[in-house]
N, C-alpha and C positions, 0 to 999 in steps of 0.2 A: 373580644366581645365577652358581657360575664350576661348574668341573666340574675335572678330573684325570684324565687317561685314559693310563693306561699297563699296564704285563705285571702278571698277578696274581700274587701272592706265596701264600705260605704261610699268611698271616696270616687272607689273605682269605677260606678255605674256608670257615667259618660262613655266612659271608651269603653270598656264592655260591652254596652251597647251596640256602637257603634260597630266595631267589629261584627257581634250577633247581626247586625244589618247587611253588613259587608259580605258576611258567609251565605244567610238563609234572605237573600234579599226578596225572592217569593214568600216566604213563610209568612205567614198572617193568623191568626195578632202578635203583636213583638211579644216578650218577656218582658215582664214587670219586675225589671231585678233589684230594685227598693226592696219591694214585699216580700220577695225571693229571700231575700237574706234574713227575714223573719221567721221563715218558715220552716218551723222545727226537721221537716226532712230533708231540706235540701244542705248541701254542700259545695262553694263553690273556689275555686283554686284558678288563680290566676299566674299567668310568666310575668315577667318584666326587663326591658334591658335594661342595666342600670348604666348603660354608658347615654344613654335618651333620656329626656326631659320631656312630659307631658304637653303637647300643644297644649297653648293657650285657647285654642277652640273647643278644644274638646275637655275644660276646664269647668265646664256647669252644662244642664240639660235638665229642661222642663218635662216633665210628665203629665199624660193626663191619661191615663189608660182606664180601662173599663173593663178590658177584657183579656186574657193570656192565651198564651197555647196551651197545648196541653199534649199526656203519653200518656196509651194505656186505658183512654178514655175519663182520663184523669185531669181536671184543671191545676196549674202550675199550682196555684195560692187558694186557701179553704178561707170560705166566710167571705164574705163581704170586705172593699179596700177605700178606704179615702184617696181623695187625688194625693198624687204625689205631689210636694214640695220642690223647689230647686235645688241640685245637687250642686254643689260648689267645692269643689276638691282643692286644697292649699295650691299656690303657684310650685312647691315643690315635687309633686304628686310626680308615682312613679310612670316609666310607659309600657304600660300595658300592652303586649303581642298575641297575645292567645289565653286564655279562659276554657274551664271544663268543668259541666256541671252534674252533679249525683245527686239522686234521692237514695236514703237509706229506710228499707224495710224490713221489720227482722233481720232476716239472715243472709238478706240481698242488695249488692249497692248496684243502684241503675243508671246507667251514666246516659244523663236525658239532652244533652248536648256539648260538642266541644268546637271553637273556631279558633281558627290563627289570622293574623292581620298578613294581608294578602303579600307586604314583601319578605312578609318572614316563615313564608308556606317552602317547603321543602329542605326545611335546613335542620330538622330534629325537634320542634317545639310541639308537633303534635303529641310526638312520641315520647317528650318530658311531661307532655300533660297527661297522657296514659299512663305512663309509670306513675307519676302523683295520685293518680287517682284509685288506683289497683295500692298503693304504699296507705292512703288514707282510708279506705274501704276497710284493709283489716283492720286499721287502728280503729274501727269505730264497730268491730266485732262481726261483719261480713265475711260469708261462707263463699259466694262466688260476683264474680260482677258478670252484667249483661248489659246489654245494649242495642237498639236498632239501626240499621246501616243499609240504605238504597240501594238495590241490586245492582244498580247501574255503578256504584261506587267503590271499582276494584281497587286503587290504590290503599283507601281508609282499608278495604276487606283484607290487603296484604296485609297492613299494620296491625290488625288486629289477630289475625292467625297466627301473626311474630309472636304474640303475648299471650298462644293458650286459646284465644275466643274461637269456638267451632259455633255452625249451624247446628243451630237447634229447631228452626222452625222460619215460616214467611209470616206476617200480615200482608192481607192485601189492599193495597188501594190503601194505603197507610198515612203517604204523604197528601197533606191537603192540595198541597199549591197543582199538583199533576197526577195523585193518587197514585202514583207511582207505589210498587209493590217493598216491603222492607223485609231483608233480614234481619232474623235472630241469630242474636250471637252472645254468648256464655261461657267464663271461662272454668275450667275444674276448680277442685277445693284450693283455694290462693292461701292455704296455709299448710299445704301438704309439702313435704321436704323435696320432694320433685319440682312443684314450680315452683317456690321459692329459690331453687338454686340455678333452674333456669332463668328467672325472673332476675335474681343479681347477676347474674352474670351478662343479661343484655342491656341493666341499667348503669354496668362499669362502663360497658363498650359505650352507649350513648355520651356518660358524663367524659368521659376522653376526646372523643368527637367533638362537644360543644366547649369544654376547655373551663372556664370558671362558674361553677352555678353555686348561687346561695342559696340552702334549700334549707326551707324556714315552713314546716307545719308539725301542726300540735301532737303531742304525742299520747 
């Protein structure tokens, strides 16, 4: 199996989507990831296997959103949105497993959601989408990433302690769907010679484990 990991396009809205569906199926309102990719802060990185071919159902998707989520007490998208258009991705389009998304502020990238498609949960793609996203962070001149993470959600809170993220702090009643309480979590300086060489050295071990990746983001 090889995989493809690079910035999500246009193309990719349907199954990105869908997926976002799949993970936060409480979460209400979707993500508006048309406008999303507009949106000078955000950042969004997608897996793909390249040994999969895009269903054909999941090859176009209607939008009519009005409204997004939002972190922070922040709305996903600034200003006012036209409906969206129908997305129609070529019949060649890739297949999409998991997506991971950042806003970059100053001197902080915030990783404001990540999901894997549910048969491809436990085989390393979360954890290629963390390395991608801590690898594009700096490249885009961030000092540390953070992130919030559902108390109740030790596995994500292992993965992330792998990679440096400690508590920093709670929100309460953070998630809408059940107000459930969230972690902060924040990793140190991601360009200090200590985690960087912690950092390569569990992004060998990862790309050994998953065997061919094409890793394809801007530099």
């Amino acid at each position: 199996m090889s995989f493809h990991v690079r910035m999500m396009a246009k193309d990719d809205i349907a199954q990105v989507s869908a997926i976002d569906r799949e993970a936060f199926p409480t979460m209400w309102p979707p993500v508006n990831f048309q406008h999303e990719l507009t949106n000078r802060l955000a950042h969004y990185i997608v897996v793909c296997d390249k040994s999969q071919s895009a269903p054909q159902s999941e090859n176009s998707v209607a939008k009519n959103q009005t409204q997004n989520r939002s972190f922070m007490g922040l709305k996903w998208l600034f200003g006012s949105r036209a409906r969206s258009q129908v997305v129609a991705p070529p019949a060649t389009a890739e297949y999409v497993v998991g997506f991971v998304g950042m806003w970059i502020m100053v001197d902080e990238a915030h990783i404001i959601n990540i999901a894997v498609k549910q048969p491809y949960r436990g085989r390393g793609i979360g954890e290629l989408l963390l390395i991608s996203s801590v690898e594009m962070a700096r490249k885009l001149g961030a000092r540390v990433v953070t992130l919030e993470v559902r108390v109740s959600n030790k596995v994500a809170q292992n993965l992330y302690n792998k990679y440096g993220f400690k508590e920093v702090g709670i929100r309460r009643g953070y998630y809408t769907d059940n107000k459930e309480d969230a972690l902060i979590m924040t990793t140190d300086y991601i360009n200090s010679t200590e985690y960087r060489h912690h950092f390569q050295s569990l992004k060998e071990s990862l790309f050994q484990r998953l065997g061919e990746v094409d890793y394809e983001l801007p530099v």
